[in-house]
LOKOL-435351 format. One record per residue (C-alpha): residue number from 0; residue in three letters; x, y, z. Coordinates in pm, 1 decimal, always signed. Example, Ala and Ser with C-alpha at 12.3 -4.5 7.8 and 13.67 -1.06 7.14 Angstrom:
% LOKOL-435351
<i->0	aa->ALA	X->+1230.0	Y->-450.0	Z->+780.0>
<i->1	aa->SER	X->+1367.0	Y->-106.0	Z->+714.0>
//
This chain:
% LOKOL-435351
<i->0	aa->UNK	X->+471.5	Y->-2358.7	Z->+1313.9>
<i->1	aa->UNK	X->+695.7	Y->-2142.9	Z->+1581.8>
<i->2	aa->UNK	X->+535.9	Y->-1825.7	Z->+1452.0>
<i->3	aa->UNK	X->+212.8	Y->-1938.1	Z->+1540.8>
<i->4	aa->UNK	X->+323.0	Y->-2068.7	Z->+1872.8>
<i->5	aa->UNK	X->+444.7	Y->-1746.4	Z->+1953.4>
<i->6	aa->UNK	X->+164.7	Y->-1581.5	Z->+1860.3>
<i->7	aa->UNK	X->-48.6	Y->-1728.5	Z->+2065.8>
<i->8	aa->UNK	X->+216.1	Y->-1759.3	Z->+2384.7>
<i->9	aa->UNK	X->+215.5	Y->-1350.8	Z->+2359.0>
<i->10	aa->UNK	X->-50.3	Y->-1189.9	Z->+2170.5>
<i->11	aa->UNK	X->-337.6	Y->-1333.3	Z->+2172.5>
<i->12	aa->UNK	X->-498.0	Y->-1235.4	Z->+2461.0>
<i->13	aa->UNK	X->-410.9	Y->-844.8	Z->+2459.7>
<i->14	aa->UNK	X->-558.7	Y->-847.7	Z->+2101.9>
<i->15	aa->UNK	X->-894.8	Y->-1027.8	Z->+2233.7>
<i->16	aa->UNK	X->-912.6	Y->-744.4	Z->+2484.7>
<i->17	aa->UNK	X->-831.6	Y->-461.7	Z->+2246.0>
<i->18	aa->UNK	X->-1079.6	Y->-610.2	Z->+2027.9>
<i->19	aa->UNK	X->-1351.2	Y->-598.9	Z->+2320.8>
<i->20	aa->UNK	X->-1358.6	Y->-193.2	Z->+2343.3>
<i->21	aa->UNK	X->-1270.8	Y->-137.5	Z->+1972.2>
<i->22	aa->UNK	X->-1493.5	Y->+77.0	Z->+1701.5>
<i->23	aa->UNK	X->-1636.9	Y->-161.2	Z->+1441.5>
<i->24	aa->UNK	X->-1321.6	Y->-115.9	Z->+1146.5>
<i->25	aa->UNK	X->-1080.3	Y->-91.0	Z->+1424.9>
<i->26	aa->UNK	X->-1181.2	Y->-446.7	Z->+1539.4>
<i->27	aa->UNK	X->-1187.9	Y->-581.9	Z->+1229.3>
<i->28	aa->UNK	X->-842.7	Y->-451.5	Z->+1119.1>
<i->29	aa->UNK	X->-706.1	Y->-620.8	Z->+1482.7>
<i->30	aa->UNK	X->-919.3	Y->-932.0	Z->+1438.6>
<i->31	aa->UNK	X->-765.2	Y->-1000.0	Z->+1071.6>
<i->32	aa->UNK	X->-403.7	Y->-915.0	Z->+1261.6>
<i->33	aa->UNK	X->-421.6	Y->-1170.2	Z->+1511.7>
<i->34	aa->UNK	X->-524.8	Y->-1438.4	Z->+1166.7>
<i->35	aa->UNK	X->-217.5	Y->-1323.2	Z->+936.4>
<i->36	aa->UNK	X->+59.4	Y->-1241.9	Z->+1136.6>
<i->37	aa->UNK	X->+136.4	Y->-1574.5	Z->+1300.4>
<i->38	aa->UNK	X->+89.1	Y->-1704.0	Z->+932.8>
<i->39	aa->UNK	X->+384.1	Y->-1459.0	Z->+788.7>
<i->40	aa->UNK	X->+597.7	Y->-1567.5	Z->+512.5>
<i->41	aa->UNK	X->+928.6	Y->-1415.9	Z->+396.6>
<i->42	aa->UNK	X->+1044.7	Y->-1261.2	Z->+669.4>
<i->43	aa->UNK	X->+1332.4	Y->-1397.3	Z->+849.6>
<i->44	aa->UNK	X->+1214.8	Y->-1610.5	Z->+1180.2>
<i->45	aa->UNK	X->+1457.3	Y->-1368.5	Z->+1410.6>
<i->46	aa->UNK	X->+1324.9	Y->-1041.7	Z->+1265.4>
<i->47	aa->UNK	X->+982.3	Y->-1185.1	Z->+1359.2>
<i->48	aa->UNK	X->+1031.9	Y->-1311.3	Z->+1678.1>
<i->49	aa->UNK	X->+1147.0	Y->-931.9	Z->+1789.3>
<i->50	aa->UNK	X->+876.0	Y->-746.2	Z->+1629.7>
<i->51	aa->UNK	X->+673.1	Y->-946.7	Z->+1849.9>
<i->52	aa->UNK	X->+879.9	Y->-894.5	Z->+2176.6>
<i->53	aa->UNK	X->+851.8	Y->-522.8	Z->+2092.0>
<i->54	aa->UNK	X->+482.3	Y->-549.6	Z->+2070.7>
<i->55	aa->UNK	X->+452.5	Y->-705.2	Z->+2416.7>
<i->56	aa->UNK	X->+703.6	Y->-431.8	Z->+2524.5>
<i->57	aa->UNK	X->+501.1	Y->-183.5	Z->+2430.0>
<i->58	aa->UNK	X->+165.4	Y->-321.3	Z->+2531.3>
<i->59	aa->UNK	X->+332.4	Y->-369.1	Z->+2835.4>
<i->60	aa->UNK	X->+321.2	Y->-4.3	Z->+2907.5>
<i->61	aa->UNK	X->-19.6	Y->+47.8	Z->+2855.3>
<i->62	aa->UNK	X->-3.9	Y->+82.1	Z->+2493.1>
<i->63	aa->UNK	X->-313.1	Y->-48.1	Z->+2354.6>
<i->64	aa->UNK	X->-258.4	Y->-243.3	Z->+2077.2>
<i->65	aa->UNK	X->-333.6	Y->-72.3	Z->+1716.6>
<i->66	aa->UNK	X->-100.9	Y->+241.3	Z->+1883.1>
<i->67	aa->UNK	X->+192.2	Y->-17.4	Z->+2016.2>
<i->68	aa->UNK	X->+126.4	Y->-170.6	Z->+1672.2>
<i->69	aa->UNK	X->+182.2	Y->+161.7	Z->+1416.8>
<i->70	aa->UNK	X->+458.1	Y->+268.4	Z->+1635.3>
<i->71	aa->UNK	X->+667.4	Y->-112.2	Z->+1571.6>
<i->72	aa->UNK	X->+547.4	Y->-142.0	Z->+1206.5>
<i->73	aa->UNK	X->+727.7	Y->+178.1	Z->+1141.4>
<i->74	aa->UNK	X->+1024.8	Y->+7.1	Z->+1261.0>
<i->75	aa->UNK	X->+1035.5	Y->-266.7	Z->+1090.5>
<i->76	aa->UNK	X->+942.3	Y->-124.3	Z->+781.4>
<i->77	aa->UNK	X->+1109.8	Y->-323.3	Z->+468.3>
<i->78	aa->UNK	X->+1248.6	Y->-605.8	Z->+612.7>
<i->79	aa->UNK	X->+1056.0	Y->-861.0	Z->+383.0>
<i->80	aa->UNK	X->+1328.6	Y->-1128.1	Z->+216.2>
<i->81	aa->UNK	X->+1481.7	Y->-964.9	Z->-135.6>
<i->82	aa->UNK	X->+1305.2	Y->-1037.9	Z->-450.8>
<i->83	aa->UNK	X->+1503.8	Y->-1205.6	Z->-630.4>
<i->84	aa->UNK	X->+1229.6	Y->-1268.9	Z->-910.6>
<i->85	aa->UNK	X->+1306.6	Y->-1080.1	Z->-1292.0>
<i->86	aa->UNK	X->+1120.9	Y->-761.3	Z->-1278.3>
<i->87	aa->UNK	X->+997.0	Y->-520.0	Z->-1498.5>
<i->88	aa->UNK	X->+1167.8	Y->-230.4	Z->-1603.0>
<i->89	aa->UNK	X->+853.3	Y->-7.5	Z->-1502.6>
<i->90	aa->UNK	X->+664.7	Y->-77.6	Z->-1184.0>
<i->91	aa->UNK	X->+315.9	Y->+87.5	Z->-1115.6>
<i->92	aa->UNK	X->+182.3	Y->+271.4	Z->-808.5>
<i->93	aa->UNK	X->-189.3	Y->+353.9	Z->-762.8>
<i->94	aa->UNK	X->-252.7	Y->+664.7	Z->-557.6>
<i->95	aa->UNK	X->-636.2	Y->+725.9	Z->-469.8>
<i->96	aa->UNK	X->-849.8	Y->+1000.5	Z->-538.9>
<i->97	aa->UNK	X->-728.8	Y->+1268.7	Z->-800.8>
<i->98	aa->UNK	X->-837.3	Y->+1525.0	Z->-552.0>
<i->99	aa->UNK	X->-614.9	Y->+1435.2	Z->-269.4>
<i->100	aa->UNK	X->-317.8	Y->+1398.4	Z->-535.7>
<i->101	aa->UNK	X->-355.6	Y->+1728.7	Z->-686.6>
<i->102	aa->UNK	X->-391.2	Y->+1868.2	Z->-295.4>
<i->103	aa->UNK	X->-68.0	Y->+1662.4	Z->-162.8>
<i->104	aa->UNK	X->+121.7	Y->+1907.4	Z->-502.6>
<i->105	aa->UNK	X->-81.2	Y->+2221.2	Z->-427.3>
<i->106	aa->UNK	X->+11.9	Y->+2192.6	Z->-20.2>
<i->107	aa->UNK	X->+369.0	Y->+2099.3	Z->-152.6>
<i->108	aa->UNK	X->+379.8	Y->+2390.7	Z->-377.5>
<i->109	aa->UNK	X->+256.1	Y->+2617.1	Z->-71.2>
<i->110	aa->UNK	X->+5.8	Y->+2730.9	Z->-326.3>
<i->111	aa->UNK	X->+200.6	Y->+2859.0	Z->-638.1>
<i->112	aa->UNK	X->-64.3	Y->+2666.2	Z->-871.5>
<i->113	aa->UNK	X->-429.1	Y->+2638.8	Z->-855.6>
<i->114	aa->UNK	X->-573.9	Y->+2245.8	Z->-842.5>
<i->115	aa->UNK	X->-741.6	Y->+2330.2	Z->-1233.4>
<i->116	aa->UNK	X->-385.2	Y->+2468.0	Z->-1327.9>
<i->117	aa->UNK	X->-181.7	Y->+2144.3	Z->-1184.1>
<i->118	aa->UNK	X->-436.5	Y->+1930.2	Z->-1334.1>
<i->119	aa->UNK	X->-404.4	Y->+2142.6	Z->-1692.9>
<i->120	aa->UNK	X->-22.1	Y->+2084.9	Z->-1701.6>
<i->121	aa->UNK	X->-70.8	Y->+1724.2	Z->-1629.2>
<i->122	aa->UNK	X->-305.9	Y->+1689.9	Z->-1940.7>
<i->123	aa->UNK	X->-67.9	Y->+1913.0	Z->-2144.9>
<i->124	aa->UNK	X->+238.4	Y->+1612.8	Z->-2104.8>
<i->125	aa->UNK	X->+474.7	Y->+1932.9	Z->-2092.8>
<i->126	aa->UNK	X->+784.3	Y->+1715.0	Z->-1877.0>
<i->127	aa->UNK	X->+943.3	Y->+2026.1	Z->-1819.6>
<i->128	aa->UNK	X->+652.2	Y->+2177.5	Z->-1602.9>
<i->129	aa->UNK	X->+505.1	Y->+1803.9	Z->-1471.1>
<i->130	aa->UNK	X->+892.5	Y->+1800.5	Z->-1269.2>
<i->131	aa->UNK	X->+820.1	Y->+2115.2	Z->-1171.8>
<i->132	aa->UNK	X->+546.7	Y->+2018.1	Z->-993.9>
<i->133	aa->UNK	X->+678.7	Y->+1686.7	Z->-892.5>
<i->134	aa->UNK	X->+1026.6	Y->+1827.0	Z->-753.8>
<i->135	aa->UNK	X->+931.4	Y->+1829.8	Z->-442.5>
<i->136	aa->UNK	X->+724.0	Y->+1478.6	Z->-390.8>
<i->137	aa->UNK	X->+763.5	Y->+1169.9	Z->-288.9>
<i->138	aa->UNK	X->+647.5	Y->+864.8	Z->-441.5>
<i->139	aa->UNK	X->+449.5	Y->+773.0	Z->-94.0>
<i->140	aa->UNK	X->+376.5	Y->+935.5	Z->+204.0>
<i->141	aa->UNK	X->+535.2	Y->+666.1	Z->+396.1>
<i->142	aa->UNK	X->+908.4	Y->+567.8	Z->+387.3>
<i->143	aa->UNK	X->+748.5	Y->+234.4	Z->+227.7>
<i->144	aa->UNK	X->+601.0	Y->+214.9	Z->-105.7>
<i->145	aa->UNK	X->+378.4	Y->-53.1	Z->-248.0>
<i->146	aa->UNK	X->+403.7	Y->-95.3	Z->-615.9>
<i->147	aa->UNK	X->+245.5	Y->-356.2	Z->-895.5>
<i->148	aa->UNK	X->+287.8	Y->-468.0	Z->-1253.4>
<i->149	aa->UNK	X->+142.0	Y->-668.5	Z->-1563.2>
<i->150	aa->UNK	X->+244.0	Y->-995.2	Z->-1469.0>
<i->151	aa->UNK	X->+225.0	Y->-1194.4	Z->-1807.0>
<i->152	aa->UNK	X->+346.3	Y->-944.8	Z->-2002.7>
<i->153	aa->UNK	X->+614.0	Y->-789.0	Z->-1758.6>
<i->154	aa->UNK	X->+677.2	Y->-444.5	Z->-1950.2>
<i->155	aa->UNK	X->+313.4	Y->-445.1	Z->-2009.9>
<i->156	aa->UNK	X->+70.7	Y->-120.9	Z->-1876.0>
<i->157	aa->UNK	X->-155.4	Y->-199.8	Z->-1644.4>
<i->158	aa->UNK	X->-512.4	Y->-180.3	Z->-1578.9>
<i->159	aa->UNK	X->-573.9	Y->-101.5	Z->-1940.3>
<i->160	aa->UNK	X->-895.8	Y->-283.3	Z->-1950.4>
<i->161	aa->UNK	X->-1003.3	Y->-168.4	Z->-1562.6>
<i->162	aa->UNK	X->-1210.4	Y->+86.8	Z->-1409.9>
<i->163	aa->UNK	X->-1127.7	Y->+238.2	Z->-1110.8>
<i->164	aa->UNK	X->-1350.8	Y->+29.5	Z->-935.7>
<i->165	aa->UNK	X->-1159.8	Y->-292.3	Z->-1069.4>
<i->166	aa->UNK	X->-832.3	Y->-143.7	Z->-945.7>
<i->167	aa->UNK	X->-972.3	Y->-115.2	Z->-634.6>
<i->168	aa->UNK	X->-1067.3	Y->-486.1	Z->-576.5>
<i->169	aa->UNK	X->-767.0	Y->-592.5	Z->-744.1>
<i->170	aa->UNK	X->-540.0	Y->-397.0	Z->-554.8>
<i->171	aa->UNK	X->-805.0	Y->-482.5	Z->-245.3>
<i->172	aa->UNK	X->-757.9	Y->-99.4	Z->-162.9>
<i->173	aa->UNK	X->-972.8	Y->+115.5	Z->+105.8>
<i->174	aa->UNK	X->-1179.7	Y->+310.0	Z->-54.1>
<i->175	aa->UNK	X->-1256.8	Y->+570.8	Z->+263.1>
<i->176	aa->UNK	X->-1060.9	Y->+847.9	Z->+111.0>
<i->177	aa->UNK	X->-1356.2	Y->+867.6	Z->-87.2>
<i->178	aa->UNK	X->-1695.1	Y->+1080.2	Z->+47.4>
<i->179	aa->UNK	X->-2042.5	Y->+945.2	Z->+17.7>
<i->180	aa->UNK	X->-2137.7	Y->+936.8	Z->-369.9>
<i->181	aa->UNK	X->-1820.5	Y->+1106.1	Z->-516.1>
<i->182	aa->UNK	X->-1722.1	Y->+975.4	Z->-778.3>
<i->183	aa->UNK	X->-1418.3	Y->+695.5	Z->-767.0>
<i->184	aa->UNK	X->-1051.3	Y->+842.5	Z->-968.7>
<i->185	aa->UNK	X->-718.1	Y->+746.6	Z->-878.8>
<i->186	aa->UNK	X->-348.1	Y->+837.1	Z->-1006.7>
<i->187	aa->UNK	X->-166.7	Y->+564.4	Z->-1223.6>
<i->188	aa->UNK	X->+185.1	Y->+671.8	Z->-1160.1>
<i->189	aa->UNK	X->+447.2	Y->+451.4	Z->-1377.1>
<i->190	aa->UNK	X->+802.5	Y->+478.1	Z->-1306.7>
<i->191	aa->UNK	X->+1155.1	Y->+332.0	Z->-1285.6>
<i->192	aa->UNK	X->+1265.5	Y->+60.4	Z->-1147.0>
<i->193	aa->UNK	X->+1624.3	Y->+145.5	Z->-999.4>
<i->194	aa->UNK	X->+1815.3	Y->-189.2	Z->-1000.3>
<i->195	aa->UNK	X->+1999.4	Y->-30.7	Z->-716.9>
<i->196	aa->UNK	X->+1687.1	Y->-3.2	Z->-477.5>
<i->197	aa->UNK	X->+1606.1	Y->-341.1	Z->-314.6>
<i->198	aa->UNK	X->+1252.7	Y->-482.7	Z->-398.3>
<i->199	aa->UNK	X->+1155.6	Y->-700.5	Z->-110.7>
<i->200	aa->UNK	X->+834.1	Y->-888.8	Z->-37.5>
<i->201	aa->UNK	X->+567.8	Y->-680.4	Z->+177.9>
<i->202	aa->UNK	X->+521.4	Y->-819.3	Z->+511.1>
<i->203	aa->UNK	X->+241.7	Y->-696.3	Z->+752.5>
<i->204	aa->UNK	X->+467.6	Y->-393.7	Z->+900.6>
<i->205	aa->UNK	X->+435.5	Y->-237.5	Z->+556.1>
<i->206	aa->UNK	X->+75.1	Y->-295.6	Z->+535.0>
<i->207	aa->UNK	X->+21.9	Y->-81.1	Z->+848.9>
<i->208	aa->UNK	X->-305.1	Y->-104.5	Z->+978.1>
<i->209	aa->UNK	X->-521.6	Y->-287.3	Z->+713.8>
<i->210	aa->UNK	X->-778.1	Y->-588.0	Z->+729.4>
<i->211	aa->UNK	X->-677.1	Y->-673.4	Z->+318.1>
<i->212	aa->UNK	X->-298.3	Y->-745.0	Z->+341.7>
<i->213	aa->UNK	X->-213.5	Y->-1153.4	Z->+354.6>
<i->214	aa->UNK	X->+86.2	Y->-1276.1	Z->+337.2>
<i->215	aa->UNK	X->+218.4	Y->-1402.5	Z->+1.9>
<i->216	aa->UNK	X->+252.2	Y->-1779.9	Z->-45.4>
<i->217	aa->UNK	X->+596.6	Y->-1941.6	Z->+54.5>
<i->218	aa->UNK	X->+663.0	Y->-2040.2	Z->-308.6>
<i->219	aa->UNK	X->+531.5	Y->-1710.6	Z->-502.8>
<i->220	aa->UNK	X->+796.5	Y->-1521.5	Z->-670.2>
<i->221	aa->UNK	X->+638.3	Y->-1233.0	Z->-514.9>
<i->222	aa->UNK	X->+353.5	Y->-1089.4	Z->-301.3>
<i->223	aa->UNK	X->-14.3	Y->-1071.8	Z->-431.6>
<i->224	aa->UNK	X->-334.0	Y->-885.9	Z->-336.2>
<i->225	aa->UNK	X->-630.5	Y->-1110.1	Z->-267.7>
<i->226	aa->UNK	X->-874.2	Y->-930.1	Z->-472.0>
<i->227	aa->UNK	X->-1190.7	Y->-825.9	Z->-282.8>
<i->228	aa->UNK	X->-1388.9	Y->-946.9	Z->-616.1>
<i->229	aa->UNK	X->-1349.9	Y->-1310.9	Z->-683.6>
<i->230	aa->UNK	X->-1423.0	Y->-1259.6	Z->-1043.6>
<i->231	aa->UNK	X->-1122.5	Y->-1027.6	Z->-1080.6>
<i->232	aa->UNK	X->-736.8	Y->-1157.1	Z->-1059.7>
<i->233	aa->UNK	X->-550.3	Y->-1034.4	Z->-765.6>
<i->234	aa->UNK	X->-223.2	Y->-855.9	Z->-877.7>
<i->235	aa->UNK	X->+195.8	Y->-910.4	Z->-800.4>
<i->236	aa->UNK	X->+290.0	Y->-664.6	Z->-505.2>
<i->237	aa->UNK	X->+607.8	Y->-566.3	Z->-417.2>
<i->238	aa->UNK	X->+757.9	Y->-293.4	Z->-163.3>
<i->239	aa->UNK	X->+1072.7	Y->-24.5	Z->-138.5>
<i->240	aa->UNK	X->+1214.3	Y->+235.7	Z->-15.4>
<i->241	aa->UNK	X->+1074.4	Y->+540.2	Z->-102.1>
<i->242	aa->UNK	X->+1191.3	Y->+718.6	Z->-425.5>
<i->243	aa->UNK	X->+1167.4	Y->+1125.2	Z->-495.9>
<i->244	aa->UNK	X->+949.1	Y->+1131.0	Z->-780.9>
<i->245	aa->UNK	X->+1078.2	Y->+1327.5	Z->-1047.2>
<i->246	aa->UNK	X->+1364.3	Y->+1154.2	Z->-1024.7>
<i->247	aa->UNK	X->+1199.8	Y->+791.1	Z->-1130.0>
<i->248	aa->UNK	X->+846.2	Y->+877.6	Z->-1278.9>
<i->249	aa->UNK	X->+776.5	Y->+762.7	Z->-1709.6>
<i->250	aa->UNK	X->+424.9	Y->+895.4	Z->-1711.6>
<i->251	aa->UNK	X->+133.6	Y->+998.1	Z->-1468.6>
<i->252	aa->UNK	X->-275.6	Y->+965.2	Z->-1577.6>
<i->253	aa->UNK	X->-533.6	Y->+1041.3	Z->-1378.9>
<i->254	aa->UNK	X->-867.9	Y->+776.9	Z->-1411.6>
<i->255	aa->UNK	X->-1194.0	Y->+853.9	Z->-1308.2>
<i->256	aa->UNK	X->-1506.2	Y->+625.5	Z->-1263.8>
<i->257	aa->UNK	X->-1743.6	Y->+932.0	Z->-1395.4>
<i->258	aa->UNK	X->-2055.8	Y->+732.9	Z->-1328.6>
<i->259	aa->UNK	X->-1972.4	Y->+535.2	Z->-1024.7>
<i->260	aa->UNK	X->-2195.5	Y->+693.9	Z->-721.4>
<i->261	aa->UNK	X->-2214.7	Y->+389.8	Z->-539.6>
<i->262	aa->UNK	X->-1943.8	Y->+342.6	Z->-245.5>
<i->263	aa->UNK	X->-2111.2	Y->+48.2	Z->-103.1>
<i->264	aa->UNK	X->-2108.6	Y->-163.8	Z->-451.1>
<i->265	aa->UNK	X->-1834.2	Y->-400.3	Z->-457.3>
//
């Protein structure tokens, strides 16, 4: 495969000596690199070959290689082949941690609300005062987002059945947003889906820096975790551009794994 050749004509060997000085998740998020990116799928052969000249570039300069490695992916962001695959007309985004989400609107909101009182007008379902609070947010942090759906039963909701825990592993998710025994929540955000925005397979310059993004298979209709629990089904995966949320979102609940106080159970 010419991907693969390439891989190891140019990158190889500066990964192996990034990997040599690395911190423990750092070298594990490079090691898994070097494995899935000669193996990428549904990007076009071109696009590929020059994301990996521009990663030599900037290694090249010094650049170790997670830094050289951010900098491209933010580049390249969104250049996975179109979807052409029927979609639903809501997608789903999982956000982590309640706390952070509530933050990201309070920070937004330069204070104007309290995190009880943003959480209270979520719980209310008053639309009028949820845009309010959602006027001035994005979808994702990133100018990427990452969004899922009930496969079988397209218009279907999501993670009915599933604790927070199970979205984690199905989504195969990092759970270090979270601090030692606090408890596991997360945002279920669904919204939209603009037939004007492109939805395009993710690719590893979406993924970022990550040891649980593969590549989707050549023949899926779509990308798909690979759950971190066997016994639970990975999920479809697709990316875009990112949307302003009040002007896409259908409805926003926060979960909450109450009793989970174990990080380290998977």
């Amino acid at each position: 495969m010419l991907y693969l050749d390439q891989m190891d004509f140019i990158l190889d060997d500066t990964i192996n000596n990034y990997i040599q000085d690395a911190e423990a998740f750092d070298r594990n998020v490079a090691q898994h690199l070097k494995e899935i990116i000669p193996n990428t799928t549904h990007l076009d052969e071109n696009i590929f070959l020059e994301i990996i000249e521009d990663l030599k570039k900037e290694m090249d300069k010094g650049i170790d290689f997670k830094e050289a490695f951010k900098g491209t992916c933010e580049i390249y962001f969104l250049k996975g082949d179109v979807i052409k695959a029927d979609l639903p007309n809501l997608l789903t985004r999982i956000i982590l941690s309640k706390k952070m989400f509530i933050s990201y609107i309070k920070k937004a909101l330069k204070g104007a609300y309290t995190p009880r009182e943003i959480e209270n007008i979520f719980a209310s379902g008053q639309k009028s005062l949820m845009m309010l609070l959602l006027g001035k947010l994005n979808l994702a942090k990133r100018n990427v987002v990452f969004a899922t759906f009930e496969e079988k039963r397209k218009d279907g909701n999501p993670f009915l059945k599933n604790s927070v825990k199970e979205i984690i592993h199905r989504l195969a998710l990092n759970r270090n947003v979270f601090k030692e025994n606090e408890s596991l929540s997360a945002v279920k955000i669904r919204y939209k889906n603009k037939e004007n925005v492109e939805k395009r397979y993710p690719t590893f310059n979406d993924a970022g820096w990550n040891d649980k993004f593969y590549p989707a298979e050549v023949d899926d209709h779509y990308g798909r975790t690979k759950s971190l629990n066997p016994r639970l089904e990975g999920m479809p995966e697709i990316v875009h551009k990112n949307l302003k949320l009040a002007d896409v979102v259908q409805d926003i609940e926060f979960l909450e794994d109450r009793n989970d106080k174990a990080r380290g159970d998977r």
